[in-house]
C-alpha positions as CSV (number, residue, x, y, z in Angstrom):
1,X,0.0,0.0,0.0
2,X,1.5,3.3,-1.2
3,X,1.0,6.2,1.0
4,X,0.2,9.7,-0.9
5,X,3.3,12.5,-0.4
6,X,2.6,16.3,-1.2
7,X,4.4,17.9,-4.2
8,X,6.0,21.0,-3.3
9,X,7.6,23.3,-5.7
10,X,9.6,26.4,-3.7
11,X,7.7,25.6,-0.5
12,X,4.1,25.9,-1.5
13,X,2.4,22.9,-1.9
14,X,1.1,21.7,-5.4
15,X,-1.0,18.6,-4.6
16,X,-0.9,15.3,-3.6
17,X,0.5,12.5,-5.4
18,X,0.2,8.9,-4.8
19,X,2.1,6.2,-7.3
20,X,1.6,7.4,-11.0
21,X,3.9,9.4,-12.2
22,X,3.1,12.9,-12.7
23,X,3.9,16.1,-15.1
24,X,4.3,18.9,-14.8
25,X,4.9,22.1,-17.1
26,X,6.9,25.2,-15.6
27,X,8.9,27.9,-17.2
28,X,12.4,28.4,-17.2
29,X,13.7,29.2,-13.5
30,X,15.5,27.8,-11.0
31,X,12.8,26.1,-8.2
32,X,12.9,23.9,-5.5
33,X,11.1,20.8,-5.7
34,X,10.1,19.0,-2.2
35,X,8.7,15.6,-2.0
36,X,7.4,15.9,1.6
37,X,5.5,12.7,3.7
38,X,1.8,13.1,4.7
39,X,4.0,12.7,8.1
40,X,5.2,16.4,8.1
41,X,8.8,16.0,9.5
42,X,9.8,13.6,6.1
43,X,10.7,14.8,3.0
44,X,13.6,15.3,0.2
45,X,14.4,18.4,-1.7
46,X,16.3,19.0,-4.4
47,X,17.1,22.1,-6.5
48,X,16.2,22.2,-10.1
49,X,17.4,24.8,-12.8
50,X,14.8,24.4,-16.0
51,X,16.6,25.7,-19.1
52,X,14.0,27.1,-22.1
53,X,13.6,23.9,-24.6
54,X,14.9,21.6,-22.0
55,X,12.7,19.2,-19.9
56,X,13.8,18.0,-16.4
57,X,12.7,14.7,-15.0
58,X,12.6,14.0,-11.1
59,X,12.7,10.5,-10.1
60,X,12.5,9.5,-6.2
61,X,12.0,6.6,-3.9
62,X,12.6,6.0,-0.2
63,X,15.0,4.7,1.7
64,X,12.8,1.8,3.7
65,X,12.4,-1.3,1.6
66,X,14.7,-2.6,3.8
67,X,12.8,-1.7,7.0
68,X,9.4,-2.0,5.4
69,X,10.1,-6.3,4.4
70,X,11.5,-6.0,8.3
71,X,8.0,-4.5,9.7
72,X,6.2,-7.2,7.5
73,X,7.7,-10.1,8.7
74,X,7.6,-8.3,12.2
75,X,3.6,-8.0,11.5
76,X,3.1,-11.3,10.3
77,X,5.0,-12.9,13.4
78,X,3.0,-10.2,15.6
79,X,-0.4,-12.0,14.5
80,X,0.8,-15.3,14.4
81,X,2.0,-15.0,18.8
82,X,-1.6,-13.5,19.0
83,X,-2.8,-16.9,17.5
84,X,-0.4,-19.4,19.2
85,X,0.9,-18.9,22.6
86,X,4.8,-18.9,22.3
87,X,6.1,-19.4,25.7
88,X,9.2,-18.4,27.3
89,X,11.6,-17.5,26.8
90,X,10.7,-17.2,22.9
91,X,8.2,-14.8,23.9
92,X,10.8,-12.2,25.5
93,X,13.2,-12.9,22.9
94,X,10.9,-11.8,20.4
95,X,9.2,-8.9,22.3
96,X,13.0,-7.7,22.3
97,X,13.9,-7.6,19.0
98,X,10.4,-6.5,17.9
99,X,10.9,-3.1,19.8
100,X,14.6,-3.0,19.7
101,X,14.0,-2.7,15.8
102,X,11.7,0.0,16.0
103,X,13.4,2.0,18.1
104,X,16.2,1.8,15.9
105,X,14.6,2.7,13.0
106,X,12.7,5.7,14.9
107,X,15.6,6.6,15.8
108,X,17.4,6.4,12.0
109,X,14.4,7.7,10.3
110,X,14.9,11.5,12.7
111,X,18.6,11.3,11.9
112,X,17.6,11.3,7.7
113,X,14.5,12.8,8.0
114,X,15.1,15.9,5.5
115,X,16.9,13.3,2.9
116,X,14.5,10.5,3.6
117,X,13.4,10.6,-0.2
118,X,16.1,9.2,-2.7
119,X,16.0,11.6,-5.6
120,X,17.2,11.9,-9.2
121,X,17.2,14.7,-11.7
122,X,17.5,13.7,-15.3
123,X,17.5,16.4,-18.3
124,X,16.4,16.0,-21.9
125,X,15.6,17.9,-24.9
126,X,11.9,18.6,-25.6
127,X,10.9,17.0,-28.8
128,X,9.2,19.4,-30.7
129,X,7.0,19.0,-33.8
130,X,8.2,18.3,-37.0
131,X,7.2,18.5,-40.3
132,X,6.5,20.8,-43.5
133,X,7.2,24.5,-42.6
134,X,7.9,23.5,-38.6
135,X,10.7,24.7,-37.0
């Protein structure tokens, strides 16, 4: 399940996008583009210089598909002790590392939380039409 992140170009907020890819016109400028997490404190910028004929391409994923496989094993043995009693001392063995990994990824996702978002800028030429008398 994807979560929605805003779209933010030079701090004000454009709308909301979810998995497709989106596009967007803009003229030439320089502008900062922010891919920001519905949770407020995550997001990625990255600075973007659009030439006239030219058209940029920002590409981005997170960081977490490490962490997320980690929390959906985590969830799956979560509802399977809830099911079947486990008894000790499997059950505070578990309960340890459970938490233990959360708390370190709390803890990792505040330490990269403005460059949470992996992002990459790619630049190509606009195709424009051609044909008799078009230049």
């Amino acid at each position: 399940m994807a979560i929605p992140h805003y779209l933010c170009i030079n701090e004000q907020i454009l709308g909301i996008m979810k998995e497709k890819p989106i596009h967007i016109q803009i003229p030439a400028g320089t502008y900062k583009i922010t891919i920001r997490s519905m949770f407020k404190f995550i997001e990625s910028s990255i600075t973007v210089s659009v030439q006239e004929g030219e058209a940029c391409n920002v590409n981005f994923c997170d960081r977490e598909r490490i962490w997320n496989i980690l929390f959906n094993i985590d969830m799956v043995l979560w509802i399977i002790k809830r099911i079947i009693h486990i008894g000790a001392p499997w059950d505070a063995i578990y309960e340890t590392v459970s938490n233990g990994f959360f708390a370190i990824w709390i803890i990792r996702v505040w330490i990269i939380r403005k460059k949470y978002f992996k992002m990459q800028l790619t630049r190509t030429e606009e195709q424009r039409p051609q044909g008799p008398g078009m230049y």
